[in-house]
DRENVEX-934211 format. One record per residue (C-alpha): residue number from 1; x, y, z; residue in three letters. Coordinates in nm, 3 decimals. Each point is the difference from the previous one (the first is absolute). Layout:
atom num=NUM | c1=X | c2=Y | c3=Z | residu=ALA
...
This chain:
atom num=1 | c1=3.976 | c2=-2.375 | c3=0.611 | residu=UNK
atom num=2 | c1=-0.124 | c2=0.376 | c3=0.066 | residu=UNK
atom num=3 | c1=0.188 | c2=0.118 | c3=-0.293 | residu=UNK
atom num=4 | c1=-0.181 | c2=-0.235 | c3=-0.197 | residu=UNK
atom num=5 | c1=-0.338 | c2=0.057 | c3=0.141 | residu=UNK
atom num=6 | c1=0.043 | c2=0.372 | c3=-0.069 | residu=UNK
atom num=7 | c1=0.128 | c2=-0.075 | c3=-0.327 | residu=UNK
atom num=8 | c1=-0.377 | c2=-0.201 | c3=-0.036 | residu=UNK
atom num=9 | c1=-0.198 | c2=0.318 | c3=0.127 | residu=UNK
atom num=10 | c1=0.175 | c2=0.275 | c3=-0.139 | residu=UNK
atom num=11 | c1=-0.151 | c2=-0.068 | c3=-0.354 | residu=UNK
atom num=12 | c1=-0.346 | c2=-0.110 | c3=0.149 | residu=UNK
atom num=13 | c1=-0.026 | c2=0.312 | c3=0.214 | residu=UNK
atom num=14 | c1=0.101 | c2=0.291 | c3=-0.287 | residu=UNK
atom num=15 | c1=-0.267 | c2=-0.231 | c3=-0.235 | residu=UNK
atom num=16 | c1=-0.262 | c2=0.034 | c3=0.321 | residu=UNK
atom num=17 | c1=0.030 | c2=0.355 | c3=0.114 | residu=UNK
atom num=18 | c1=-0.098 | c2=0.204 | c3=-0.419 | residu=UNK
atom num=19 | c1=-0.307 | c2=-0.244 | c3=0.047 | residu=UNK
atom num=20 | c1=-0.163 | c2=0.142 | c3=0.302 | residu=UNK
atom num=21 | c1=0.144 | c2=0.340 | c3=-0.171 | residu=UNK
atom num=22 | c1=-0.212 | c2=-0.051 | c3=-0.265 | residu=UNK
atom num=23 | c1=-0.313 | c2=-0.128 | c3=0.237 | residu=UNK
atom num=24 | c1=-0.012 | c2=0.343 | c3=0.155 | residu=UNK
atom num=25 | c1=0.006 | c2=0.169 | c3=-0.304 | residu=UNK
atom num=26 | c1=-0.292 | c2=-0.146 | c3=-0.060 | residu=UNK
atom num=27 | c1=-0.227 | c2=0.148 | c3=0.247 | residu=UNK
atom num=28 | c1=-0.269 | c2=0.273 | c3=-0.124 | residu=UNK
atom num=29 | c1=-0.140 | c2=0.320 | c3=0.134 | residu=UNK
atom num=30 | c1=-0.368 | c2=-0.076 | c3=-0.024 | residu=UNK
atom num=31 | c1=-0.217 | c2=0.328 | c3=-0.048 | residu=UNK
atom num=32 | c1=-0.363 | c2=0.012 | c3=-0.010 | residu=UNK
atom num=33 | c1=-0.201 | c2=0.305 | c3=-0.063 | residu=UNK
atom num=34 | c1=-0.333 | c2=-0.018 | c3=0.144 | residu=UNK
atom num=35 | c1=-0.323 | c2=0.235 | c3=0.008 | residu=UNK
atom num=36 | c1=-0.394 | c2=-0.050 | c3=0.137 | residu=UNK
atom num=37 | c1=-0.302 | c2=0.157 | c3=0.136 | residu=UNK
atom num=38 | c1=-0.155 | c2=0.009 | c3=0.351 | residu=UNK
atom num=39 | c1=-0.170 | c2=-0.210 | c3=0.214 | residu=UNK
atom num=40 | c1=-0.217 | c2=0.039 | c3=0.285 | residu=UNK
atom num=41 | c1=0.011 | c2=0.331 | c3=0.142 | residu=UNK
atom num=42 | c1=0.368 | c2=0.118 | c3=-0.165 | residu=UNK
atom num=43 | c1=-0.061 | c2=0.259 | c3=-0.295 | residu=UNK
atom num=44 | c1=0.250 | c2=0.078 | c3=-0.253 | residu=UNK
atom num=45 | c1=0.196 | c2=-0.248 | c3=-0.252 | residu=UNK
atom num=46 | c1=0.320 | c2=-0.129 | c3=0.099 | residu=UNK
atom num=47 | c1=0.289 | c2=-0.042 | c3=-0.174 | residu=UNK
atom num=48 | c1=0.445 | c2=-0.113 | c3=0.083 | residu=UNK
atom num=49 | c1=0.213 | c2=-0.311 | c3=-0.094 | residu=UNK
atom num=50 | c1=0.225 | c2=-0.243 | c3=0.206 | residu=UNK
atom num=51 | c1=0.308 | c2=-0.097 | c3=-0.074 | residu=UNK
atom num=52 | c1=0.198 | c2=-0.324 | c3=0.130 | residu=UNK
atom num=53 | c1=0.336 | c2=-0.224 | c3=-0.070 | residu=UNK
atom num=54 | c1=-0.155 | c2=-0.327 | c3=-0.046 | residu=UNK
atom num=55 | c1=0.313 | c2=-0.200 | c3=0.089 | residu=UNK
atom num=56 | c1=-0.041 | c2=0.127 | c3=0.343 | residu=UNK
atom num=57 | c1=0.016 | c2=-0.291 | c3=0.247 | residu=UNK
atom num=58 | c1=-0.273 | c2=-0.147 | c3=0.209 | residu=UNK
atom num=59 | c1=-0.035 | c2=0.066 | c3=0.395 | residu=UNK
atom num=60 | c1=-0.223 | c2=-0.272 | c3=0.026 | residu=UNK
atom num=61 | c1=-0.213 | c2=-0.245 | c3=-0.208 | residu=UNK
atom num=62 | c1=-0.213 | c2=0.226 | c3=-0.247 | residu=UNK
atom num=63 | c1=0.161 | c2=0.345 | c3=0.203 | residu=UNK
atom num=64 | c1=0.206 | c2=0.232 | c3=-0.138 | residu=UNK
atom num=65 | c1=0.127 | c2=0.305 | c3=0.259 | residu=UNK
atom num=66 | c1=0.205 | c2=0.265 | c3=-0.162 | residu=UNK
atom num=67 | c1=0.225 | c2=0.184 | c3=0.220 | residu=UNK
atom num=68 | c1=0.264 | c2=0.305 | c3=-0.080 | residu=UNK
atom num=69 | c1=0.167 | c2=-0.011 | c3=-0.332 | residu=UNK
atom num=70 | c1=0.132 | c2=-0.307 | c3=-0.104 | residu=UNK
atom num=71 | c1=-0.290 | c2=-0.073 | c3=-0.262 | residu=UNK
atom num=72 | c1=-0.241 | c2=0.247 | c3=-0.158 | residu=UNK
atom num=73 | c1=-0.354 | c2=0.105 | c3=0.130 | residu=UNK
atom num=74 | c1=-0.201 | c2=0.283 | c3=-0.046 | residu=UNK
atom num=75 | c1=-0.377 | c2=0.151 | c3=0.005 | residu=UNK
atom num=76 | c1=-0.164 | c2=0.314 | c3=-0.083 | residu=UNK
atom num=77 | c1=-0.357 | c2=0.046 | c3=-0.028 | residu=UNK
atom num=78 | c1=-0.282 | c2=0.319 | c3=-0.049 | residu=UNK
atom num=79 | c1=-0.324 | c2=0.051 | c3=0.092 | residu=UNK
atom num=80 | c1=-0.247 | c2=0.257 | c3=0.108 | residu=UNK
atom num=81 | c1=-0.003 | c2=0.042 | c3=0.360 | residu=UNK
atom num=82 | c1=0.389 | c2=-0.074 | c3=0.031 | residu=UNK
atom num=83 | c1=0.217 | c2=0.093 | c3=-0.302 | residu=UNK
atom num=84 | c1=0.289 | c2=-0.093 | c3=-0.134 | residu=UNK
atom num=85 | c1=0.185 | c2=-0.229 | c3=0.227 | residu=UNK
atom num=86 | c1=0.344 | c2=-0.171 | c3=-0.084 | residu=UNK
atom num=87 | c1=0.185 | c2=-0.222 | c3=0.207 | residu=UNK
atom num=88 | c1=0.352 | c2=-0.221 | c3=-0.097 | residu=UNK
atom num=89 | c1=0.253 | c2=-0.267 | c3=0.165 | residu=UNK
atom num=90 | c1=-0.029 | c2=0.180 | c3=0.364 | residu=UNK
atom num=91 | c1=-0.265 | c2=0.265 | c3=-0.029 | residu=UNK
atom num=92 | c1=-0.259 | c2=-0.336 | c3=-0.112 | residu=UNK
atom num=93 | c1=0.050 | c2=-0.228 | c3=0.260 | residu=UNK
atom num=94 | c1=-0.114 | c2=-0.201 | c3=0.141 | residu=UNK
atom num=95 | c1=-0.025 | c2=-0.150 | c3=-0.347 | residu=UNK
atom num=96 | c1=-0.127 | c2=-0.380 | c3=-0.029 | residu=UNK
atom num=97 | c1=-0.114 | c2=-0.197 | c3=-0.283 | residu=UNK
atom num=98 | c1=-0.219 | c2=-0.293 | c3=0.073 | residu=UNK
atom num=99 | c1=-0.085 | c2=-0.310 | c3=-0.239 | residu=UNK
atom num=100 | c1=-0.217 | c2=-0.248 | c3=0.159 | residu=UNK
atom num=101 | c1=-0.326 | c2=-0.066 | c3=-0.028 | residu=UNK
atom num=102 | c1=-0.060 | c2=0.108 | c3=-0.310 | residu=UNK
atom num=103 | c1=0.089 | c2=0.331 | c3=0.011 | residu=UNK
atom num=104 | c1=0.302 | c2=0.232 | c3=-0.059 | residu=UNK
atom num=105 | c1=-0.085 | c2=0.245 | c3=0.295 | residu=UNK
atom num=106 | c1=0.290 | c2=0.279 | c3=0.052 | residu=UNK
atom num=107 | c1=0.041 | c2=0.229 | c3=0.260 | residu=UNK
atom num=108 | c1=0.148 | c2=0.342 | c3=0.035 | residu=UNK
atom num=109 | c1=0.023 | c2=0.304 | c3=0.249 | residu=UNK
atom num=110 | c1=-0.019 | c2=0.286 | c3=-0.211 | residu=UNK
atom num=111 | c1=0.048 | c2=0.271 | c3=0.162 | residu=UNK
atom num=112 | c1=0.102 | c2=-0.064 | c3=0.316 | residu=UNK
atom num=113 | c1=-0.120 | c2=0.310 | c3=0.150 | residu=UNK
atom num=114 | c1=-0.366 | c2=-0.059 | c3=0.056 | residu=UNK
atom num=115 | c1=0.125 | c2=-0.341 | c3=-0.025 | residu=UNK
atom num=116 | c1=-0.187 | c2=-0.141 | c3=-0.301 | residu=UNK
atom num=117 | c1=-0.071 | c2=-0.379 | c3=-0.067 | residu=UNK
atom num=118 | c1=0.006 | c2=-0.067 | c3=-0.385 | residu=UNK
atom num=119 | c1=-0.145 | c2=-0.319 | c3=-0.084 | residu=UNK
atom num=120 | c1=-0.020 | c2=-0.136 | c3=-0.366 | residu=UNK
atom num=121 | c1=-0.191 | c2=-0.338 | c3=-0.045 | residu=UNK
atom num=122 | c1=0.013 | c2=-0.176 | c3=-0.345 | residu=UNK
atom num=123 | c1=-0.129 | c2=-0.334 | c3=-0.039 | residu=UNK
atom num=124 | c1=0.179 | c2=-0.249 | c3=-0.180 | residu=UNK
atom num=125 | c1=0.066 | c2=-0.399 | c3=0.009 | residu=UNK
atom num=126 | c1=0.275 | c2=-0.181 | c3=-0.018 | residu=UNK
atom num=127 | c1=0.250 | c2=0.242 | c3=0.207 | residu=UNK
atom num=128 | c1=0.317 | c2=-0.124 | c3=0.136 | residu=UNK
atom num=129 | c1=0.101 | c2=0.005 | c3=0.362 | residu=UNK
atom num=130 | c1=0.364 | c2=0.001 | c3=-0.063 | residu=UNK
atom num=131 | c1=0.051 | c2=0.284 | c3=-0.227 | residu=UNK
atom num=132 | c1=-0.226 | c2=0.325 | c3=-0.159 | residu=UNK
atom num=133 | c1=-0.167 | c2=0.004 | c3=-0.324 | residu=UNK
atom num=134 | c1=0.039 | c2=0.156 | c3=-0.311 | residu=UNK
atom num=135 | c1=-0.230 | c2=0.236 | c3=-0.189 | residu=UNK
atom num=136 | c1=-0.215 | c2=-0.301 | c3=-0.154 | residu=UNK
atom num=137 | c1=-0.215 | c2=-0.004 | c3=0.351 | residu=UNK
atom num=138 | c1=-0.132 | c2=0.388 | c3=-0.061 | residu=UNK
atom num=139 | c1=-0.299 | c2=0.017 | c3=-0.237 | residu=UNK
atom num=140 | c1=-0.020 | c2=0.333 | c3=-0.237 | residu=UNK
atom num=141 | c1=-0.348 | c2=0.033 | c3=0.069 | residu=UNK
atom num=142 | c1=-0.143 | c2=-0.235 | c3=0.361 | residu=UNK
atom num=143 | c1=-0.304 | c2=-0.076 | c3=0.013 | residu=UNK
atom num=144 | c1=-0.193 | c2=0.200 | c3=0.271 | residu=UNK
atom num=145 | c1=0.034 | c2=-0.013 | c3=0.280 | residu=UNK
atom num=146 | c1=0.248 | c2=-0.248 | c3=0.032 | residu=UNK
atom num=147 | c1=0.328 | c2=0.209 | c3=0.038 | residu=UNK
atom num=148 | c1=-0.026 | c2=0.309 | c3=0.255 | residu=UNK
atom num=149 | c1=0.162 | c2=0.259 | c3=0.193 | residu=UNK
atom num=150 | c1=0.002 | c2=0.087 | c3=0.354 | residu=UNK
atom num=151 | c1=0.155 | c2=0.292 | c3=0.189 | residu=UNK
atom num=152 | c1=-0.038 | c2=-0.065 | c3=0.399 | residu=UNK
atom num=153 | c1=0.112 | c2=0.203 | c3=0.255 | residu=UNK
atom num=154 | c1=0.151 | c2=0.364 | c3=-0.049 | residu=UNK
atom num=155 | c1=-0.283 | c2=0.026 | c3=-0.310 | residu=UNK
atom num=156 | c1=-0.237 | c2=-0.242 | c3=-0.077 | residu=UNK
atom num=157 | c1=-0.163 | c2=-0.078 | c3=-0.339 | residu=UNK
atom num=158 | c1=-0.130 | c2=-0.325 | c3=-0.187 | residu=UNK
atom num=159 | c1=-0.024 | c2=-0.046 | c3=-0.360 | residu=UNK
atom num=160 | c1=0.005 | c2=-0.262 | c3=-0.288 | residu=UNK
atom num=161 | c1=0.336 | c2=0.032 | c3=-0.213 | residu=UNK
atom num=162 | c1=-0.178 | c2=0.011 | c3=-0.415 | residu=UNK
atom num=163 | c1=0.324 | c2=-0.009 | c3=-0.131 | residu=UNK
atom num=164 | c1=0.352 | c2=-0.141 | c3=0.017 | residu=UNK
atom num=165 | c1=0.327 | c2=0.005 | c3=-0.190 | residu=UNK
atom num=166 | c1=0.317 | c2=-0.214 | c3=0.088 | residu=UNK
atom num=167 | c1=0.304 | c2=0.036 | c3=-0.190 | residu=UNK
atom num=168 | c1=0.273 | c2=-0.244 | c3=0.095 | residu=UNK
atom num=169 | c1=0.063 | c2=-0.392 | c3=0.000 | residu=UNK
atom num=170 | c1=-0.212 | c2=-0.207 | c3=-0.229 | residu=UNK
atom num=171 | c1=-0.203 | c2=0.249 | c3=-0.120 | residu=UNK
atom num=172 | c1=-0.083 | c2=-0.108 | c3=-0.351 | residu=UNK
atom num=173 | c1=-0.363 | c2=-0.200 | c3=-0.013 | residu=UNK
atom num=174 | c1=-0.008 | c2=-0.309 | c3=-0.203 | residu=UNK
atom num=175 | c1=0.415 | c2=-0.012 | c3=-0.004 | residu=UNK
atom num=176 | c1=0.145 | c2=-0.353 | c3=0.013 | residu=UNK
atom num=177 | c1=0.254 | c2=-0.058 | c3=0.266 | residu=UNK
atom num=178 | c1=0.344 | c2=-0.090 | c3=-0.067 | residu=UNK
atom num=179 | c1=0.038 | c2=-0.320 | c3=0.112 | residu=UNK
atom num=180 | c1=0.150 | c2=0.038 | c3=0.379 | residu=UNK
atom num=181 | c1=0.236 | c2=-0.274 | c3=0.084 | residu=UNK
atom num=182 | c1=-0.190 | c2=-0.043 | c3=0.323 | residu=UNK
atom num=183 | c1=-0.333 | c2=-0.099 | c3=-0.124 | residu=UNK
atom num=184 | c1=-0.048 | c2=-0.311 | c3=0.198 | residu=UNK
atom num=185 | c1=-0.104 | c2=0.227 | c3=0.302 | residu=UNK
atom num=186 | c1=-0.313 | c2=0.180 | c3=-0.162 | residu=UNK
atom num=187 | c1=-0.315 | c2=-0.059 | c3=0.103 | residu=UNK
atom num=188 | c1=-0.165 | c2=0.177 | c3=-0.280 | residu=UNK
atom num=189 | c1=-0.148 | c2=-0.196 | c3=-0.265 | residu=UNK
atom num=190 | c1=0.216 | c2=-0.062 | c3=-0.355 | residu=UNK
atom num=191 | c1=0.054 | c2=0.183 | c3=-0.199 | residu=UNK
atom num=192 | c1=0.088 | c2=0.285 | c3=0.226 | residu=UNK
atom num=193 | c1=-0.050 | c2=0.368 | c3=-0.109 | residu=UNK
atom num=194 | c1=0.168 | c2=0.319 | c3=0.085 | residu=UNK
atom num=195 | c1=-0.293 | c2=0.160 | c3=0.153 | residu=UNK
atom num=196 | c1=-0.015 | c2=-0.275 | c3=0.259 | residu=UNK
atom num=197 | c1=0.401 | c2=0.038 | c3=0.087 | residu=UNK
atom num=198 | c1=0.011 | c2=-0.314 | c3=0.139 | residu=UNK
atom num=199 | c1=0.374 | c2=-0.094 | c3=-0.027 | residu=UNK
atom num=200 | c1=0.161 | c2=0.316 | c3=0.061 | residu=UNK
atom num=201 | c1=0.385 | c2=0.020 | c3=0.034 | residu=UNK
atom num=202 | c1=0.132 | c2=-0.219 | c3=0.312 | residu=UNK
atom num=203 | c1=0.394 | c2=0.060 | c3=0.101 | residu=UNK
atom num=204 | c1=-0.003 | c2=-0.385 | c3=0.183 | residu=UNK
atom num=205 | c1=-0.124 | c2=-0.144 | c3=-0.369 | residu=UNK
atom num=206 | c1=0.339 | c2=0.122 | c3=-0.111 | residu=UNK
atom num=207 | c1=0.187 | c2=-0.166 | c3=0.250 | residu=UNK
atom num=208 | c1=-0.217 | c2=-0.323 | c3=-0.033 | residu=UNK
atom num=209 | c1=0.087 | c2=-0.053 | c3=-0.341 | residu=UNK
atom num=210 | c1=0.375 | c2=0.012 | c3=0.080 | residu=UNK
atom num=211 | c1=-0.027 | c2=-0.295 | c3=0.225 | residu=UNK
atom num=212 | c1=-0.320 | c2=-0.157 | c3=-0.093 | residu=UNK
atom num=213 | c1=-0.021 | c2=-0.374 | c3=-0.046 | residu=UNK
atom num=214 | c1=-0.145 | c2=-0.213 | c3=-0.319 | residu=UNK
atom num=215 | c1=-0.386 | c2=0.019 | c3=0.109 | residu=UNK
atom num=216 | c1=-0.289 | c2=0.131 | c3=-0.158 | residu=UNK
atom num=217 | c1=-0.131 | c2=0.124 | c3=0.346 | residu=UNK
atom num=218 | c1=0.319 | c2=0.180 | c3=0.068 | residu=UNK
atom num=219 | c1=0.134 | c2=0.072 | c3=-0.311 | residu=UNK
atom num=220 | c1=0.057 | c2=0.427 | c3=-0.100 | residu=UNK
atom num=221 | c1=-0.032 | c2=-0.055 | c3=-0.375 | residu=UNK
């Protein structure tokens, strides 16, 4: 009987394991480039980009805590009364991405020593608690003063970002999706568009449609 249930799993297993293979290889580096003027009392334009792996797994519903280098994260920014600062994996954290309310907020310590409180607010609807975004939720050109900048701590400085540029996942406007075998669980309304990224790559889809049953509700395809 074991001989024959390993005979039964062998096959499933090596079909199984270049699927979730090919699931990782999907994640993307998301960079955005970002640039803006004061506000309040700060003086001098700002300027940096972020940088994040946006397969990286959720802490907690709409939380996202990077810690040492299994997945990518960086931040460098320049302004006036600091300079050039630069922080990656270690030398950025604590590093959080929030997505709840509304807003993708993230959070960086860059540098460490003054310990500096980066905080990058971008409003945008229809964010996922479950896993990070692609480039469609970063506008070229926001509306003022909607997204902003904030150092806190070490330095401290307030401005409104002008600018943005996101290279990365979904970043084509106006591209039709593929159809993802998995579109039963989007909330967006059809048809669904790139910019939105609303169905993006999901390793337990994979496995679903393997076993799934004969049901529209269930069904991978």
């Amino acid at each position: 009987m074991a001989k024959s249930m390993m005979r039964f799993w062998s096959p499933l297993l090596l079909t199984i394991l270049p699927i979730l293979g090919a699931n990782r290889a999907d994640a993307t580096d998301i960079t955005v480039t970002f640039s803006g003027t004061p506000t309040g009392s700060s003086t001098g334009d700002f300027s940096g980009f972020f940088e994040y792996d946006d397969s990286h797994p959720w802490k907690s519903d709409y939380l996202f805590r990077f810690e040492g280098s299994a997945d990518t994260h960086k931040l460098s920014y320049k302004t006036v009364p600091s300079g050039m600062r630069t922080g990656s994996f270690n030398t950025c954290e604590p590093f959080t991405i929030t997505t709840s309310g509304g807003q993708f907020v993230l959070k960086a310590t860059v540098p460490n020593s003054p310990s500096t409180t980066v905080t990058i607010v971008v409003p945008s609807m229809g964010l996922a608690k479950d896993h990070l975004p692609g480039c469609s939720i970063f506008p070229s050109s926001p509306p003022p003063p909607t997204c902003t900048f904030t150092l806190s701590g070490g330095f401290n400085y307030t401005g409104t970002i002008r600018t943005m540029n996101c290279s990365g996942a979904a970043a084509a406007l106006g591209a039709p999706c593929p159809p993802p075998c998995y579109v039963y669980t989007c909330t967006y309304p059809a048809p669904a568009l790139c910019p939105a990224y609303a169905c993006p790559p999901r390793p337990a889809c994979c496995l679903t449609r393997l076993f799934a049953r004969r049901s529209y509700r269930n069904s991978c395809w």
